[in-house]
N, C-alpha and C positions, 0 to 999 in steps of 0.2 A: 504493500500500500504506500503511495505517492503520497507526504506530508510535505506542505507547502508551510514556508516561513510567514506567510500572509498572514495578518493580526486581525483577526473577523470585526473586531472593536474598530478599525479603522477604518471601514467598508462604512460606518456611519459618520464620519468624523464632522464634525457640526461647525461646517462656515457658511454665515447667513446669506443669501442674497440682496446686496445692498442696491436700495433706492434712488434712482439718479434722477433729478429734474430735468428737463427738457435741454436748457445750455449746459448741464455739467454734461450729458452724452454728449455734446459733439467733440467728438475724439477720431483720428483715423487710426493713430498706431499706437498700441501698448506696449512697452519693452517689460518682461519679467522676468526678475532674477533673485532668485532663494539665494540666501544667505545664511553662513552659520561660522559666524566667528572669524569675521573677513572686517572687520574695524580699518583699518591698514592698507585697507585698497580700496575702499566706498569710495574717498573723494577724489580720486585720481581718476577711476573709470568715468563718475559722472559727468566728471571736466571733459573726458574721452566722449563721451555720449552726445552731449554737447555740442559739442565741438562736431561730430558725425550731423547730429540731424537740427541744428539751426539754421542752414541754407536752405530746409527742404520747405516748398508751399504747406503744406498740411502738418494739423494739432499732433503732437502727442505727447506722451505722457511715460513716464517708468516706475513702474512698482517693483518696490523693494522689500520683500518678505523677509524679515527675522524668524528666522526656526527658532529659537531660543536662545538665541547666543547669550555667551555672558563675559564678553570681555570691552562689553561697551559700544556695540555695535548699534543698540536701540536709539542711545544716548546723542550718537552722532546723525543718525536717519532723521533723529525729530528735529535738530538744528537745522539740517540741510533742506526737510523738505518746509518748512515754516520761512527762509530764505528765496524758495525758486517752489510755487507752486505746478508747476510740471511733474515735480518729484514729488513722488506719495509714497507710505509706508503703514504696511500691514506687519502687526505682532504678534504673532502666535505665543499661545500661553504655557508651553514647551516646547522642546524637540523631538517635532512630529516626523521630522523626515526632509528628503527630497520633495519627493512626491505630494507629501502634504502641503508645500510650500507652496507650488505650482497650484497645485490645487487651487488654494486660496486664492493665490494670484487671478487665476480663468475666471472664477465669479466676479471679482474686485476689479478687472478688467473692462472699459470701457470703450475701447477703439474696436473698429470694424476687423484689424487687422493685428494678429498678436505674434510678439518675436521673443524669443526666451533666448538666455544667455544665461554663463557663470559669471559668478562674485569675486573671481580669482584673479582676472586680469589677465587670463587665458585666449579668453574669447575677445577678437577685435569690432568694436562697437560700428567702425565703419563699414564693414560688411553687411550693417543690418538694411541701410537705404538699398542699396543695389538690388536686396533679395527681392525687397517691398515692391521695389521698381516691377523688378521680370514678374509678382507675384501678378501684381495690381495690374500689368497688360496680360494677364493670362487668362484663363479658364480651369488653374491649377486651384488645388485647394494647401499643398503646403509643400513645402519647398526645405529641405534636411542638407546638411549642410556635410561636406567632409573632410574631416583637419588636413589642412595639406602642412607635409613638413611634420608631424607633433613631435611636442617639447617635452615628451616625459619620459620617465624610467624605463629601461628593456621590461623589468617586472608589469609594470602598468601596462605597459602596450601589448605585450604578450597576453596578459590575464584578458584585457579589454578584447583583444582577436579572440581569444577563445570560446567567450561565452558571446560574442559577436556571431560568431560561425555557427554555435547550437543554435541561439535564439531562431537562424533565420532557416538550417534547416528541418527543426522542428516544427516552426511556424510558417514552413513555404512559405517565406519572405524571401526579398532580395535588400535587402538596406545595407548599405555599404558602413557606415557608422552610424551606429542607433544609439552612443555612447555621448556622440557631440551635441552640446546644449544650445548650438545655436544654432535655429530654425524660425524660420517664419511661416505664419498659416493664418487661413479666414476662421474669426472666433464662435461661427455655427460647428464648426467642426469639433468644437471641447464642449461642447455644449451639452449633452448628455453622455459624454464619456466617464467611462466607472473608473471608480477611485477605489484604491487600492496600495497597501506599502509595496512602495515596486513599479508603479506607474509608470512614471520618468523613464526605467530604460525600455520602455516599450508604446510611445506615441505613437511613432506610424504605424505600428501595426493595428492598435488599438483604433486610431483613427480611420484606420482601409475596412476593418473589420465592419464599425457603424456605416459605413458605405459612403464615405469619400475618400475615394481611390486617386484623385489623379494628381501626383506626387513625381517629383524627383529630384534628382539632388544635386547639390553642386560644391566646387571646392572652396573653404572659407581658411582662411588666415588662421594659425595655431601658436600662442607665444609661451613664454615662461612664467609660472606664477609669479608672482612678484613680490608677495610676504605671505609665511603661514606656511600650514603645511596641509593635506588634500584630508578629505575626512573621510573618506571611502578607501578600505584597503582593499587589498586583495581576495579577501573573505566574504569581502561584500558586493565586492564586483562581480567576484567568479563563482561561489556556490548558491548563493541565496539569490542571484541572477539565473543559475541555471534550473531552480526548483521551481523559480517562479513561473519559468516556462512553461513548466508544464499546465499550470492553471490555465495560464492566456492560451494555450491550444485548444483545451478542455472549452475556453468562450469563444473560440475559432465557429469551433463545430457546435454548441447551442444555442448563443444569442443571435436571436432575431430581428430582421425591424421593419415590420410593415410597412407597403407605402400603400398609400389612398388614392384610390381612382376619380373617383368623384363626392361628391357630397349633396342634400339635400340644398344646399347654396348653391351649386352649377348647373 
């Protein structure tokens, strides 16, 4: 018997749907990025971020989820975003995870069009308009990104191929890096997608699954952390990555999603 690391507790994890008035949704792009003890590289990136999407015509915005951190990362989010209302911050009242950060983020989300990214300074900020660009003249629903060059450990990049390679042939995927946080996509696509500890390394599939498929990928920029050390080992990458699997196979093959033909209104 197949025992998945998945916390059943988590499957209801309670982030509310918030309220937007009519001017606060006009938003095109939302940048989100979980954070868990990245103090030390908030305001460098944001300056990055910045600096990326202030020439561009259209609103957006970036949410920055604290998982819980505790070495002052709250502290500085609420300065910065009380400074530059652009920037907005959501606190989670532990550390719930990756996945639960995201989470939060997709409801708390207001732009048509949503782009997630690490807190590390890994991921370069100015690749996110170009995606937006090809996203925005397309007919695509999300666009997955693929480190070109990556900056990390033989350990990391080997463990990351590993459970790369099961995910997808377990899951008849093809995703070249399902490991890279920075992607762009239209935000009906998160919109009913299940929540789960473990989500994060399984978006597109999750997203092809609820039935928008038309995805592909392209190569993005990959740097060196810049302070801190990575909070995902190889334990977490590689076996509790590969058990997970097995669930999202198991939702491959039973979840459903009706489409409607017509309605007593047509």
């Amino acid at each position: 018997m197949i025992q998945s690391n998945i916390d059943i507790s988590s499957l209801s994890v309670k982030v509310d749907q918030p309220v937007f008035t009519a001017k606060e949704q006009e938003c095109f792009l939302s940048i989100i990025i979980p954070l868990k003890d990245e103090r030390d590289n908030i305001s460098r990136l944001a300056r990055e971020i910045q600096s990326a999407m202030d020439s561009k015509p259209y609103l957006w915005e970036c949410l920055w989820v604290d998982d819980g951190s505790s070495d002052g990362t709250l502290a500085l989010l609420r300065r910065m975003c009380a400074g530059d209302p652009r920037h907005k911050y959501i606190s989670l009242t532990q550390n719930f995870g990756q996945a639960a950060a995201l989470y939060a983020g997709f409801r708390y989300a207001r732009g048509d069009i949503l782009a997630t990214m690490d807190g590390d300074g890994q991921s370069d900020p100015h690749d996110i308009p170009v995606l937006v660009e090809r996203l925005q003249h397309s007919n695509l629903h999300m666009i997955n990104g693929i480190r070109r060059h990556r900056r990390d450990s033989l350990i990391k990049r080997a463990s990351s191929r590993i459970a790369n390679a099961f995910r997808n042939w377990l899951t008849r995927e093809r995703v070249t890096d399902v490991g890279c946080a920075l992607r762009v996509f239209r935000r009906f696509c998160v919109s009913d997608i299940p929540y789960f500890h473990g989500m994060h390394r399984f978006l597109p599939t999750l997203i092809r699954t609820i039935g928008y498929d038309r995805m592909v990928e392209t190569p993005v920029h990959h740097r060196d952390r810049w302070h801190g050390t990575t909070k995902y080992g190889i334990n977490n990458r590689v076996w509790r990555g590969l058990v997970d699997t097995f669930v999202v196979r198991w939702m491959q093959s039973r979840m459903r999603f009706p489409e409607v033909r017509e309605t007593w209104k047509t």
